[in-house]
C-alpha positions, -999 to 999 in steps of 0.1 A, spaced: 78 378 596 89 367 562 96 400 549 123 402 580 142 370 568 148 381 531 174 409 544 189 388 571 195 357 542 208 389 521 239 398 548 246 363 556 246 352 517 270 385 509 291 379 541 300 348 527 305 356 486 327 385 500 350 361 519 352 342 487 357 368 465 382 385 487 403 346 489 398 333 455 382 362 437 358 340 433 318 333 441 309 299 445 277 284 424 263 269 451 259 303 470 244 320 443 220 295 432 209 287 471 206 326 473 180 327 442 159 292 451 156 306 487 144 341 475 114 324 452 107 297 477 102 329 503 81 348 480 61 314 471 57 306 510 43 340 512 19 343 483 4 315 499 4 322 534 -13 359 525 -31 348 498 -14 371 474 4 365 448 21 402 453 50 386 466 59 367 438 56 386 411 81 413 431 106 384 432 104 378 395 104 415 386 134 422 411 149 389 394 140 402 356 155 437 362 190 423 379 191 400 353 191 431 325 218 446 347 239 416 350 239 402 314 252 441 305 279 443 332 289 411 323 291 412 288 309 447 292 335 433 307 329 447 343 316 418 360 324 381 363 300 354 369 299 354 403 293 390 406 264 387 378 245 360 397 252 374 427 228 407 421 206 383 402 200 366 434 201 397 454 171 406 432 147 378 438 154 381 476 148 420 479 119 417 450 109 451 431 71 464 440 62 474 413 30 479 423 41 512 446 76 522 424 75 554 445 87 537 478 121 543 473 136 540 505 141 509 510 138 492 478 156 472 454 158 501 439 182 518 464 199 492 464 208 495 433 216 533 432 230 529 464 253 501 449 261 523 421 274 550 443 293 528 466 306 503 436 323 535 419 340 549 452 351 513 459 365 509 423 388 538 426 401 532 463 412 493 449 424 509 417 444 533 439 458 501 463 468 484 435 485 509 421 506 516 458 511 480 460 526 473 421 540 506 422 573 499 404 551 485 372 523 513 376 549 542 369 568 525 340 534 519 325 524 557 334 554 572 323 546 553 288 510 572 291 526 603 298 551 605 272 522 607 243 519 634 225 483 641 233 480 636 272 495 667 279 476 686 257 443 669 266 450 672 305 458 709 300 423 715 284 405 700 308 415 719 335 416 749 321 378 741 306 365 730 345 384 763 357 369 782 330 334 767 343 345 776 379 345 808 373 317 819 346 283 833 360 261 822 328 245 791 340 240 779 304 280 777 296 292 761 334 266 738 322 282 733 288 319 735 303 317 710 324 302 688 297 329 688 277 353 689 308 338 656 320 348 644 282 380 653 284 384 637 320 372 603 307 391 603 283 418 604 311 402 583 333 401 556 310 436 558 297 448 555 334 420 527 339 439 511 311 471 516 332 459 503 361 449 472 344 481 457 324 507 468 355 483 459 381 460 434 374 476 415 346 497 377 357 503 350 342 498 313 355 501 277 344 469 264 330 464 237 357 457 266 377 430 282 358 398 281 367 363 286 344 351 323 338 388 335 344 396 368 320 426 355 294 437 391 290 456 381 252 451 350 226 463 318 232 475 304 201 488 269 192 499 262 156 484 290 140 449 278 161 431 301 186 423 283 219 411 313 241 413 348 244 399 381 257 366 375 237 352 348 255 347 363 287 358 339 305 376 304 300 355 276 298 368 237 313 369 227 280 396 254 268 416 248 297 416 208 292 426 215 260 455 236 270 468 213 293 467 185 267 484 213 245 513 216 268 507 250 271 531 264 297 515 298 310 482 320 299 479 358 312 448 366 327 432 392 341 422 392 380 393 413 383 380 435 415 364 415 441 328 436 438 302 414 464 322 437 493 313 466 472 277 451 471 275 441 512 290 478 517 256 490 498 236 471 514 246 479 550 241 515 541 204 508 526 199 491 554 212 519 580 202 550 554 182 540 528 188 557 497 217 579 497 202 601 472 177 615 498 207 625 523 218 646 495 181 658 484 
């Protein structure tokens, strides 16, 4: 019975940090921290109804590895603070048995690759509306990009090195083609990332309208004296007091994918599917 309500609390608690994050690109607190206190008051509930404590130590272990995860997504840069405690709490509801790591169907663990999977399709598909929508400022910042001198030369490589790869019988050099390929292609892939990101995702706003753990995508500097910036990862209350006292008229920031629908799209298809990897194996 109580291993039925973890998944239901899991859809219900994603439903409603997607509407958030979709309106305010935001995840409230509350909702995060509700999420984690019901997933180890479930697993405590159960330890003691079974007599067991099984069920606990999955919680912390699904809650310890999550937490790994989150702190490197969000101190990457990839992930706001919503998003990290979002998984966190994901991961003391779902748990990680790691008593019997070789269940993988329906684990935490497919979750996670299945969130992976899911996370990157999503990325690209909002990278590509929000290029569509801000069109106009996405091809005046891609002409800039294609007008160095080494994007040409580098895109021309590429292809001809996965073409090359394509069409070579030894095993051994497809293999090492499409290594270096895939170099090549991140390298574009990041540039146009880059892109993306100033024409698309870049606005500026008055400070009475920031909120903590927004991106300030350059330094704000008063008199010489550094208030905020890209390296805090996030604004903090008391930097945006103090640029209100400051008079500070308008900050750039950064407005970041909204990624719990990317993690409610994974989990319906764990749900439905398990672990993609298997359709594919």
């Amino acid at each position: 019975m109580i291993e039925s309500i973890s998944p239901l609390i899991v859809l219900v608690g994603l439903l409603i940090g997607s509407y958030t994050d979709f309106m305010t690109r935001e995840v409230p607190d509350w909702l995060n921290f509700a999420l984690m206190g019901i997933g180890f008051g479930l697993a405590v509930l159960a330890s003691f109804i079974y007599a067991s404590y099984s069920y606990l130590i999955e919680a912390v272990a699904g809650f310890v590895l999550t937490l790994g995860i989150a702190l490197l997504m969000f101190y990457t840069g990839q992930w706001g603070g919503g998003d990290s405690k979002m998984i966190m709490a994901l991961g003391a509801l779902l748990g990680l048995d790691i008593f019997h790591l070789e269940y993988l169907d329906y684990s935490l663990i497919s979750f996670l690759f299945n969130a992976l999977v899911v996370g990157a399709a999503y990325g690209v598909l909002w990278s590509v509306y929000l290029s569509i929508k801000h069109r106009k400022k996405f091809m005046k910042e891609f002409r800039k990009l294609s007008g160095r001198k080494e994007m040409k030369p580098v895109a021309l490589i590429t292809f001809l090195v996965f073409a090359l790869a394509f069409f070579t019988q030894n095993l051994f050099f497809q293999i090492i083609l499409i290594l270096g390929g895939s170099i090549g292609l991140l390298y574009l892939l990041w540039h146009i990332i880059k892109v993306i990101e100033t024409a698309c995702m870049h606005k500026f706003v008055s400070p009475q309208k920031l909120t903590e753990g927004d991106w300030i995508a350059t330094e704000v500097m008063v008199n010489r004296k550094y208030i905020a910036g890209p390296k805090d990862l996030g604004i903090t209350k008391k930097q945006i007091r103090q640029l209100v006292r400051l008079g500070v008229s308008q900050v750039k920031i950064k407005e970041g994918i909204p990624f719990v629908p990317s993690f409610l799209l994974a989990f319906v298809v764990t749900w439905m599917y398990g672990n993609v990897l298997f359709l594919f194996v």
